[in-house]
C-alpha positions as CSV (number, residue, x, y, z in Angstrom):
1,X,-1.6,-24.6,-57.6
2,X,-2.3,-22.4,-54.3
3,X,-6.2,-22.7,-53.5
4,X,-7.3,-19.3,-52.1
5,X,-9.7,-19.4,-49.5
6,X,-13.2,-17.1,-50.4
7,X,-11.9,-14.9,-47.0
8,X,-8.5,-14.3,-48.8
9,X,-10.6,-13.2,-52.3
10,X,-12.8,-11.0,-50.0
11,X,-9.3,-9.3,-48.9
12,X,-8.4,-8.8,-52.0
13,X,-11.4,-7.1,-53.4
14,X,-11.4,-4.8,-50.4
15,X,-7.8,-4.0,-50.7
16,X,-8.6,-3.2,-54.1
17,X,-11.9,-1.2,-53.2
18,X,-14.3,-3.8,-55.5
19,X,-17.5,-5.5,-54.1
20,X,-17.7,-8.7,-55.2
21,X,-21.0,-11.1,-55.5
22,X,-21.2,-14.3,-54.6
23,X,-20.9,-15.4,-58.4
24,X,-17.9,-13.2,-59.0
25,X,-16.5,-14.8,-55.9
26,X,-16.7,-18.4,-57.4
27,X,-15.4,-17.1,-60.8
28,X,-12.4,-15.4,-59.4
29,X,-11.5,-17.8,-56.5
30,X,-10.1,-20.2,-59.2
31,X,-8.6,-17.5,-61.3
32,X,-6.4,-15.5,-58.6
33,X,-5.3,-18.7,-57.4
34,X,-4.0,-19.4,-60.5
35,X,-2.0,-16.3,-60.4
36,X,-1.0,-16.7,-57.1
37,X,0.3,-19.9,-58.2
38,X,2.4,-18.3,-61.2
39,X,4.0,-15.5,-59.0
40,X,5.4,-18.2,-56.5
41,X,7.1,-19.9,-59.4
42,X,9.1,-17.0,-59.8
43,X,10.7,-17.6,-56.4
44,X,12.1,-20.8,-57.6
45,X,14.0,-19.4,-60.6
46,X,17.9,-19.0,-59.8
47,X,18.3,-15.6,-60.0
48,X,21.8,-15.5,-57.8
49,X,24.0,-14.7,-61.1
50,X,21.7,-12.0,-62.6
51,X,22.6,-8.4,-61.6
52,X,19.8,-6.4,-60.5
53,X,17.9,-4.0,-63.2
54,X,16.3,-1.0,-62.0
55,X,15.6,0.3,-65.7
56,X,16.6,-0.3,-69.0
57,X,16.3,2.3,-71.6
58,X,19.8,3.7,-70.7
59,X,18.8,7.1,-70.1
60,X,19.7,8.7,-67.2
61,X,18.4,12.5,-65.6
62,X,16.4,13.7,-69.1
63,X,14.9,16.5,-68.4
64,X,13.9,20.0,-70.2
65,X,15.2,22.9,-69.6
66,X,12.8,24.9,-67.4
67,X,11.6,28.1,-69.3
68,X,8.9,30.8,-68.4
69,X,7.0,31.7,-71.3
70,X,5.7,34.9,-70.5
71,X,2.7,34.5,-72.5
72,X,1.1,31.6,-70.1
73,X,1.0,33.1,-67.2
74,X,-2.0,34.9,-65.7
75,X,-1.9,37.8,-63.6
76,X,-3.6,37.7,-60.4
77,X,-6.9,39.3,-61.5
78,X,-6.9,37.3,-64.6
79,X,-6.9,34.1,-62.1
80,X,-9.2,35.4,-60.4
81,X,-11.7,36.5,-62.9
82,X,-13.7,33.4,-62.8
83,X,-14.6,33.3,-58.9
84,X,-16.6,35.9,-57.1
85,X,-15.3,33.9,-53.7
86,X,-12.5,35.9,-53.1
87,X,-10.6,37.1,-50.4
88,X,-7.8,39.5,-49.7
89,X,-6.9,38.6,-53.3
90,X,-6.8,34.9,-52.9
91,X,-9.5,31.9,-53.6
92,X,-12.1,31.5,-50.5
93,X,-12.8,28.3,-50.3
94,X,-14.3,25.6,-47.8
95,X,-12.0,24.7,-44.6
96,X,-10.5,21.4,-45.7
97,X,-9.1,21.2,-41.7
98,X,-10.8,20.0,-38.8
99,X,-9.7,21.3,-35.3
100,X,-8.8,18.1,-33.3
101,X,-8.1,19.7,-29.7
């Protein structure tokens, strides 16, 4: 079994945007290494005479046919009709852009 180290949990919960305590750091230590452990078995399965899968249902380019209903789509004033932020006939909103000269 692969023993993780508690720097290589700490990576892990960062990569995966979690803040761990030092109780969750001795409970999970033992439990990622354990699934470390059972993904490196996969590398020693002989996989040289199985073709590779990308899916498996079968199905290949299913999609619907692309139809305007006429009855879902808003006019411009209707869109607008909930904002008194306007401008020019468009949403104002904030500057999501920062000048970087």
């Amino acid at each position: 079994m692969t023993k993780l180290t508690k720097k290589e949990v700490l990576h892990v919960a960062k990569l995966s945007n979690l803040t761990l305590t030092d109780a969750e750091i001795k409970k999970f230590t033992p439990q990622l290494s354990k699934i470390v452990g059972f993904v490196g078995q996969l590398s020693e399965v002989d996989t040289n005479s199985v073709e590779p899968t990308n899916q498996t249902t079968g199905l290949t380019n299913v999609f619907r046919e692309d139809k305007v209903i006429s009855e879902n789509i808003l006019t411009q004033g209707q869109a607008l009709s909930g904002t008194d932020n306007t401008y020019n006939g468009l949403f104002k909103v904030p500057a999501v852009l920062e000048n970087r000269t």
